[in-house]
C-alpha positions as CSV (number, residue, x, y, z in Angstrom):
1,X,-26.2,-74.3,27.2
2,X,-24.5,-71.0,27.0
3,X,-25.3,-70.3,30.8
4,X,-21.5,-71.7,32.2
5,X,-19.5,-70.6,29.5
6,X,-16.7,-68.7,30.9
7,X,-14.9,-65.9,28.8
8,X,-11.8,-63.5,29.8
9,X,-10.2,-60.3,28.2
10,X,-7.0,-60.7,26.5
11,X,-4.7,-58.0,26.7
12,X,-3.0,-56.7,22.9
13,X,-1.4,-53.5,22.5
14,X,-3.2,-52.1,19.7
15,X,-6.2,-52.7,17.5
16,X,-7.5,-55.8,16.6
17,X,-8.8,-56.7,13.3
18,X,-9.1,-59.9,12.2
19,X,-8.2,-63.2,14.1
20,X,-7.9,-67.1,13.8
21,X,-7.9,-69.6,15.9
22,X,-5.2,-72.7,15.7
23,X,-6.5,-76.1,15.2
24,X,-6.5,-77.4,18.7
25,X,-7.8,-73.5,20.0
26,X,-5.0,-72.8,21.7
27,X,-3.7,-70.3,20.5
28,X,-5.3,-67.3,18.6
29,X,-3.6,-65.5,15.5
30,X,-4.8,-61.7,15.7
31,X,-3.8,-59.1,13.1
32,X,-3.0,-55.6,15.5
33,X,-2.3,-52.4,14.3
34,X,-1.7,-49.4,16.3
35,X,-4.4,-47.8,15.8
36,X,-8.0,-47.9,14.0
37,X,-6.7,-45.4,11.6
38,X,-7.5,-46.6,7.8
39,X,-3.8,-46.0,6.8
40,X,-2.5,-48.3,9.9
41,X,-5.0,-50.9,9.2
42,X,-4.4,-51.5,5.5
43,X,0.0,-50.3,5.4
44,X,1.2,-51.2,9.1
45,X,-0.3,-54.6,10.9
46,X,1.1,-57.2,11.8
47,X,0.0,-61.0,13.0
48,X,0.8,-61.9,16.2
49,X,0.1,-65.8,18.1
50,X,-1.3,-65.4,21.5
51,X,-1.9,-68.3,24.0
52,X,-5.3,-68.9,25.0
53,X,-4.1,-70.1,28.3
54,X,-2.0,-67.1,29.6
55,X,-3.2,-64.5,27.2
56,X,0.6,-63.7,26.4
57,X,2.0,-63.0,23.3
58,X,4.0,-66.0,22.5
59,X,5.1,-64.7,19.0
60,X,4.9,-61.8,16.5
61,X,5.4,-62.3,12.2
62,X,6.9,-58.7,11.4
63,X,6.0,-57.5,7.7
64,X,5.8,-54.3,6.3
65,X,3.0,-53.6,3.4
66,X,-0.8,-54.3,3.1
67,X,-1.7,-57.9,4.5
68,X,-4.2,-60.4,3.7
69,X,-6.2,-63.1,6.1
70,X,-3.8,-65.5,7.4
71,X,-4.4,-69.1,9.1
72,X,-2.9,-72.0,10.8
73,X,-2.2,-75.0,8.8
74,X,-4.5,-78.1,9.9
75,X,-1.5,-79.3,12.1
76,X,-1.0,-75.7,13.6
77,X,2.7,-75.8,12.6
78,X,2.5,-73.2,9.7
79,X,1.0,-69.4,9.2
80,X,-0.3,-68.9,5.6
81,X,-0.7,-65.7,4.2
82,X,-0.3,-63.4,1.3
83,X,1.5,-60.1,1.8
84,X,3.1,-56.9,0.2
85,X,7.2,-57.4,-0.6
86,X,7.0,-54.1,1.7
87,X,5.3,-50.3,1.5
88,X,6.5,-49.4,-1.7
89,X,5.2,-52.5,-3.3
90,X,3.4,-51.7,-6.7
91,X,-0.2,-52.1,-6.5
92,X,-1.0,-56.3,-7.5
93,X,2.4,-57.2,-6.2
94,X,2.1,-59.7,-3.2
95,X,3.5,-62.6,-2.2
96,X,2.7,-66.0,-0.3
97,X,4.5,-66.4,2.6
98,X,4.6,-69.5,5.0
99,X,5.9,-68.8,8.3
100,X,6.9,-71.9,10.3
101,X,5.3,-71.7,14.0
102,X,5.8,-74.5,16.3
């Protein structure tokens, strides 16, 4: 009924954006950037994994370049997501990239 539900604060240095959970829900995928600043949060996130359980990082996908949603594969193994080549990439240029997790 809503009444029991518990909730907690996870801890991430930075600012959120976007997020996604993994198939089982145990483990969150946030995009963080340093700041709210437009620049940061188009040119300089990154995805990182967190565990629901601890609220710990438990693993960071470094990139450089603008950043689109990402997701867990339906057995929670894989990240999906399509990115810049880097900072300097030409406007249109991005790329998929699969980033194996567990």
């Amino acid at each position: 009924d809503g009444d029991d539900a518990d909730a907690w604060h996870v801890k991430v240095d930075g600012h959120v954006a976007d997020l996604s959970y993994s198939p089982a829900a145990e483990q969150v995928l946030v995009s963080v950037a340093a700041t709210s600043r437009i620049d940061d949060r188009y040119m300089f996130r990154q995805y990182q994994v967190v565990a629901l359980d601890s609220g710990d990082v438990v693993g960071r996908i470094e990139t450089e370049g603008k950043l689109g949603p990402a997701r867990f594969s339906p057995d929670g193994k894989h990240v999906a997501f399509v990115g810049a080549a880097g900072t300097a990439s030409p406007a249109g240029r991005a790329s998929l990239l699969i980033v194996c997790w567990a």
